[in-house]
C-alpha positions as CSV (number, residue, x, y, z in Angstrom):
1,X,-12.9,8.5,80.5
2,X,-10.9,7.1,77.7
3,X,-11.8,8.2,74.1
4,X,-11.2,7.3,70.5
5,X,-8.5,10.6,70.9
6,X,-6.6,8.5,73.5
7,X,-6.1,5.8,71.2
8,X,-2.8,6.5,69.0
9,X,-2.8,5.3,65.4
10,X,-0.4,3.1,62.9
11,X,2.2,5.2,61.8
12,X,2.9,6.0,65.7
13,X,6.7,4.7,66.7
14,X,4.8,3.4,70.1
15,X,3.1,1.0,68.2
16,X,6.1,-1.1,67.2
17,X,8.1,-0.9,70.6
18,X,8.6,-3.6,72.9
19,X,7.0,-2.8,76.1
20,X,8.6,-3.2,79.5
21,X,7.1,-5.3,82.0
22,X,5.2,-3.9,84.8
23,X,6.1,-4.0,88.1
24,X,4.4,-6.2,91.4
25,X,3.6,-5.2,93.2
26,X,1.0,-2.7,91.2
27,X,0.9,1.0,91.7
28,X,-2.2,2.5,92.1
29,X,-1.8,4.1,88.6
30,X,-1.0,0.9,87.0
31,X,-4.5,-0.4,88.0
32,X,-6.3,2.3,87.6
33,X,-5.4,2.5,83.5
34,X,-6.3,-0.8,83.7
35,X,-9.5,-0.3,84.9
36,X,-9.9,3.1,82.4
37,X,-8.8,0.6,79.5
38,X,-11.7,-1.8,81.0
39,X,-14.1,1.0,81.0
40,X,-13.8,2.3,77.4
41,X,-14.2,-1.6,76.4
42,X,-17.6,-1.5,78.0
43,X,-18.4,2.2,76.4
44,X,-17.6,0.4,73.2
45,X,-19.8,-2.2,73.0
46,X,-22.9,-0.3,74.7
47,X,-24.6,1.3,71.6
48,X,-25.5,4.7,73.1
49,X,-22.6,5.2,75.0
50,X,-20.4,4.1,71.8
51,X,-22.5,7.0,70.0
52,X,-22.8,9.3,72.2
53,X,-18.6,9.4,72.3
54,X,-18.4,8.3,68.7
55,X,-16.4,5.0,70.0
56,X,-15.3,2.2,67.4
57,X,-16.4,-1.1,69.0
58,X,-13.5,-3.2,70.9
59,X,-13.2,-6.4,72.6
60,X,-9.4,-5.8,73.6
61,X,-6.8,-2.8,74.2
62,X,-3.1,-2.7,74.9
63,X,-2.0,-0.1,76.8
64,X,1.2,1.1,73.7
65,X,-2.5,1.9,71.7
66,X,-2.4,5.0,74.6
67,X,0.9,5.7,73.8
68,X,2.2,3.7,77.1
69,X,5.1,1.4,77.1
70,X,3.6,-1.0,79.4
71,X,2.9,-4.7,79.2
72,X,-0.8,-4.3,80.2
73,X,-3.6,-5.6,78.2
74,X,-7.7,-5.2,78.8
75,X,-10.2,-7.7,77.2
76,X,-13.9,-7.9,77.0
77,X,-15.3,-10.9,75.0
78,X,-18.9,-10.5,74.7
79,X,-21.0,-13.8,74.9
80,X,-23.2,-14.6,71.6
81,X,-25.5,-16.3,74.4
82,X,-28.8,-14.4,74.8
83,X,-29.1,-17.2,77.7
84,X,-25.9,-16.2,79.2
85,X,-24.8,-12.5,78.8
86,X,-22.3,-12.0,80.9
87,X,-19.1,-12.0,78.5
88,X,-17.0,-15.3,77.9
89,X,-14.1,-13.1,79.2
90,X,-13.4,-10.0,81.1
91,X,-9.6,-9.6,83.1
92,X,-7.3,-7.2,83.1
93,X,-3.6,-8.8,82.3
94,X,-0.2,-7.5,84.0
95,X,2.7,-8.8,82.1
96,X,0.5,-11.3,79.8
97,X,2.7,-14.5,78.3
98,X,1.6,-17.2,76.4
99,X,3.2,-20.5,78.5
100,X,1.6,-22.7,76.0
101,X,-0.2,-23.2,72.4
102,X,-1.7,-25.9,70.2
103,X,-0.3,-27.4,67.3
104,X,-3.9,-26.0,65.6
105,X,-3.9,-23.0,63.9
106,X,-7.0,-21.0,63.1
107,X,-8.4,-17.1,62.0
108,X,-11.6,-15.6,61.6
109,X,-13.6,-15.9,58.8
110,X,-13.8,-12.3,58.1
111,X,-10.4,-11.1,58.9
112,X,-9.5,-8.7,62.3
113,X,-9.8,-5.1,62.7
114,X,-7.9,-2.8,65.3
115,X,-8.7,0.3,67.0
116,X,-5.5,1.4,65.7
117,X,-6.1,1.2,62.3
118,X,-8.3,3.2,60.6
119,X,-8.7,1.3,57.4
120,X,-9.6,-2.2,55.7
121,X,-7.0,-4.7,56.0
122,X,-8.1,-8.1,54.4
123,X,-6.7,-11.3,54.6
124,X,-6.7,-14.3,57.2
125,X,-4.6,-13.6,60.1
126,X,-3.1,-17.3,61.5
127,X,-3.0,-17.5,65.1
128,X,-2.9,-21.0,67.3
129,X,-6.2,-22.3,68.2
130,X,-5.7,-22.3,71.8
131,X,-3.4,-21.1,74.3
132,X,-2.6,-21.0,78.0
133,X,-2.1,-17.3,78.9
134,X,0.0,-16.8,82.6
135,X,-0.6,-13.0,83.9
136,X,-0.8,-11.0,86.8
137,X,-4.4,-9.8,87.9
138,X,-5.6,-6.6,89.3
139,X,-4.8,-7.7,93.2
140,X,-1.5,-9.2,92.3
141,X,-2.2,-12.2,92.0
142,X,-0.6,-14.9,89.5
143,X,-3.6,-16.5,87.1
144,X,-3.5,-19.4,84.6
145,X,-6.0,-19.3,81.5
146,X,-6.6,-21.4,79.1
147,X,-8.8,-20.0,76.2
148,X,-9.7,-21.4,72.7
149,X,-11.4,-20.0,69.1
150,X,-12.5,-16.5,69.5
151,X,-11.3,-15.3,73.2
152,X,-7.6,-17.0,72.2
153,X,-7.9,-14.8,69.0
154,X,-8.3,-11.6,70.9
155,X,-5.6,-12.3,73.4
156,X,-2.8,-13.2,70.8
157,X,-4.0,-9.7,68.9
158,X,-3.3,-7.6,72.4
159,X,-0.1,-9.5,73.3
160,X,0.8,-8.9,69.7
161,X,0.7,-5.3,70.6
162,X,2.9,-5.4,73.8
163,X,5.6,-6.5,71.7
164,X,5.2,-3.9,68.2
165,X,3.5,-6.3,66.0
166,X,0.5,-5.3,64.6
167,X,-2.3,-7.8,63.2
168,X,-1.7,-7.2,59.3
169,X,2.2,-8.8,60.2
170,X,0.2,-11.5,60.1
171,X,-1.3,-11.8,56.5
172,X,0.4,-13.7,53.7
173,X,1.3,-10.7,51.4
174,X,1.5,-12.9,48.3
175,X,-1.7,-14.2,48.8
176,X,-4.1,-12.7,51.9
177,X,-6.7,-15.5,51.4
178,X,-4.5,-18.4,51.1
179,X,-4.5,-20.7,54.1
180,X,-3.4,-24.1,55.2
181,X,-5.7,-27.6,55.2
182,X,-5.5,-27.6,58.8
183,X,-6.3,-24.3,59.7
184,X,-9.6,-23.7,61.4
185,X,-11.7,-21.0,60.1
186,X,-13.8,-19.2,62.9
187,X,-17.0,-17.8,61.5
């Protein structure tokens, strides 16, 4: 099982490399990390089980964050729907690339956070509104997704990673708080 130990921090040289692309078909070690990073998603957002390991809370995890060079991504996107719990998104991506993106850019209100980074970093981080995300799945199969808002958010943030950028490379260093007219601010 996959801990807040597994999960290197900024400062580590992993965290700004450009991961290679992952081979299809899958190994049987390549899915099975993918299925550990699942796993420590869903540790992370159940309350005892995110005590009981002492787990920061995470909707997404790239596999460079455990020190692999691998274009692999896990997400979990919890619904806000009592009415429909089952999360908005839950995939594991092989070799992740954004095909497509609106014009429309947008952040969240209060800024993003990163399992990798162990301190406060404030200011809006832009990101397009929507994209259309092409990946290989767990069979090996070739998937289309098109997300918006909050799940586009959290896929941008993970991709980010595959290729050494972190989300504060984002933020207007002048001026954190400063944003365009257009940009759409996700509460």
């Amino acid at each position: 099982m996959l801990t807040m130990k597994d999960i290197i921090r900024e400062g580590n040289p992993t965290l700004r490399a450009v991961c290679d692309e992952v081979p299809v078909p899958l190994t049987a070690e390549d899915i099975q990390l993918g299925k550990d990073m699942l796993e420590f998603l869903h540790n992370s957002q159940d309350p005892e089980m995110a005590e009981k390991y002492e787990l920061r809370g995470g909707v997404g995890l790239a596999a460079p964050q455990l020190d692999i060079k691998k274009r692999i991504i896990a997400l979990l996107v919890p619904s806000n729907n009592p009415e429909k719990p089952e999360p908005i998104l839950e995939t594991v991506m092989y070799n992740p690339k954004i095909v497509s993106h609106s014009v429309q850019d947008a952040c969240l209100a209060d800024g993003e956070g990163c399992l990798s980074v162990d301190r406060e970093v404030p200011g809006y981080v832009v990101r397009h509104a929507r994209v259309t995300v092409t990946y290989t799945d767990m069979n090996g199969e070739t998937q289309k997704i098109r997300l918006k808002n909050y799940p586009a958010i959290v896929v941008q943030h993970e991709i980010d990673h595959l290729n050494g950028v972190m989300f504060y490379d984002h933020i207007n260093t002048k001026n954190p708080f400063s944003l365009d007219k257009d940009v759409l601010v996700l509460e």
